[in-house]
N, C-alpha and C positions, 0 to 999 in steps of 0.2 A: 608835199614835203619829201624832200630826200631821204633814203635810206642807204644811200651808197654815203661810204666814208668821202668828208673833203680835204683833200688840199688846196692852197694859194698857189700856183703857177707863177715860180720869180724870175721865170723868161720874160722879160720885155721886146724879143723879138718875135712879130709876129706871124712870121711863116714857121718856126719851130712851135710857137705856142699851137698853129693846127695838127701839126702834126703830132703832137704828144697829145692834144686832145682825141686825135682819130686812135691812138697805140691805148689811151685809157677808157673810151668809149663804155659806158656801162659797166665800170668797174668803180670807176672814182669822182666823185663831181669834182671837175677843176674848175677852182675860181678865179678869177681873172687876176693878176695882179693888182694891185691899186695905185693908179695914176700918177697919188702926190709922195709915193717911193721915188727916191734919188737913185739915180742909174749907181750900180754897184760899181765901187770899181774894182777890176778883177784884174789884181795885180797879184796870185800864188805863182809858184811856179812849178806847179801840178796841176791838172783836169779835176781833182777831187778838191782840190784846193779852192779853187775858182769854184765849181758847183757849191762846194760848204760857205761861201763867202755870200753867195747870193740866196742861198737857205737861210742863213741866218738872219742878213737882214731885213728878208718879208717876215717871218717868226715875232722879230723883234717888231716889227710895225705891228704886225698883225693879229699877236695873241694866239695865230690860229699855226699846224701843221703846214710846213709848204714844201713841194717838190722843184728841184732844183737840176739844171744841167750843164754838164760842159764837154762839149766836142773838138776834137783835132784831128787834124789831117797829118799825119808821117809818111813822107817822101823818101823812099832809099835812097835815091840819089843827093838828096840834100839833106843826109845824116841824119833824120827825123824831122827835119823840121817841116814844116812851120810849129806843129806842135799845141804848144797852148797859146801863139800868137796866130791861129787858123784866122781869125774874122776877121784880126788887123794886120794880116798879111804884107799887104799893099799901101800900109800907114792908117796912123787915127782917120776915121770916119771916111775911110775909102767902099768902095760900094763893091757891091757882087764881083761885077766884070773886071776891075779892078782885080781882084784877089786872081780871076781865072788867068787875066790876061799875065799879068807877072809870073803867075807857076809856068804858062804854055812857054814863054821868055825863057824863065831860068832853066825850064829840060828842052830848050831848044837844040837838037842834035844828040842827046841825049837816048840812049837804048833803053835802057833800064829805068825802067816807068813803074817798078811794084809800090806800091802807095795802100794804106792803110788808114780808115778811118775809127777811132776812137772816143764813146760816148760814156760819160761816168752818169750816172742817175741818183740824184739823192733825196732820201728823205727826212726835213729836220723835225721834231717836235719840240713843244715850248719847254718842256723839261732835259732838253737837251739829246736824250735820245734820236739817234738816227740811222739809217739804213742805205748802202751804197751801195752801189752794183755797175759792171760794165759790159759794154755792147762792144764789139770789134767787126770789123766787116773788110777783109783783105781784097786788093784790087791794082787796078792800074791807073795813071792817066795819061787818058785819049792825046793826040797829038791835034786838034784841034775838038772848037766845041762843038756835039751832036745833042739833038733836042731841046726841047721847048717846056717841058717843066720841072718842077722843082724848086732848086734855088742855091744858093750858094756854091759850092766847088759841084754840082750835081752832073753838068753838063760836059766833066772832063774827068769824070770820077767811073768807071768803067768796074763796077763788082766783078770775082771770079762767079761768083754765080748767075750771073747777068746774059752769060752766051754770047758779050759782046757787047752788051744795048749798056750804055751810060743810065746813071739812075733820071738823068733828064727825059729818056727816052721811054720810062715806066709808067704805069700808073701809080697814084700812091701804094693799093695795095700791093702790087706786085714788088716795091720800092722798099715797102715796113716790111713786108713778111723777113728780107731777106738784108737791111740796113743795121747798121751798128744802135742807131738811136733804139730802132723795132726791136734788137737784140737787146739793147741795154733795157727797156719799158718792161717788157719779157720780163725778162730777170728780177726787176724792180713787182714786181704783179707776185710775180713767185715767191719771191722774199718779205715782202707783206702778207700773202697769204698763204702760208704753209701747211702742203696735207695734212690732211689726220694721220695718228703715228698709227 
């Protein structure tokens, strides 16, 4: 039996759900979302918005505490955006490459590549109480794509901390120590568990 506290995981996407699995590692048992939840739809038009939208309704299914996310990508050159339409950049149910390949398009000739990704982290309980936090991870994108994992905008997303290397070109740990999601988990760890005064 557990002794770590749980959360529900109300990411349905599953390369983010390893990834916050790997950021909460022996801190949190996170439980899987459950199957016969209807995909949220996440129509805020904020990042904490959209995360509180998908908290709520694993809570509501589940009875139990669930941790919640939502990430965006802000492009200088394209006023912020994409924003809070990051995953449906490229249109409904377009896929990774899709998303990459439209950003490389639209900063085609384009100097000014400073790009920012943005992860809000939340946690709801059935009493309504909850806890939000964010990650930020300042950077560039690459002029074409470099590396082989990851996933999402990863392989044109160039951290200032990076030296250069795209987060495709990392391993995960080298990827979380220094990614906005990693920042924002961070934070979320910190704010659930608070020193002693």
């Amino acid at each position: 039996m557990s002794e770590l506290p749980e959360l529900v995981c109300a990411s349905a996407n599953p390369d983010k759900v390893a990834e916050i699995a790997q950021l909460l590692d022996g801190v949190v048992e996170l439980l899987p979302r459950p199957g016969e939840v209807p995909d949220v739809v996440e129509d805020a038009d904020t990042l904490i918005g959209n995360a509180r939208l998908k908290a709520v309704a694993i809570v509501e299914a589940t009875g139990l505490p669930a941790v919640a996310d939502d990430t965006g990508l802000e492009v200088a050159a394209l006023n912020g955006a994409p924003g809070v339409y990051t995953a449906r950049y490229a249109g409904e149910d377009c896929s990774y490459a899709d998303n990459r390949r439209k950003m490389l398009t639209e900063l085609d000739g384009v100097d000014d590549r400073r790009a920012a990704f943005k992860t809000v982290a939340l946690v709801r309980w059935p009493d309504g109480r909850e806890v939000a936090v964010e990650g930020v991870c300042e950077g560039e994108i690459t002029r074409s794509e470099r590396g082989a994992g990851g996933f999402g905008y990863d392989a044109i997303f160039a951290p200032v901390e990076g030296r250069g290397a795209t987060f495709s070109e990392m391993d995960a740990a080298t990827k979380n120590a220094i990614s906005h999601r990693g920042r924002a988990f961070r934070a979320l760890l910190d704010a659930l568990n608070p020193p002693p005064a």
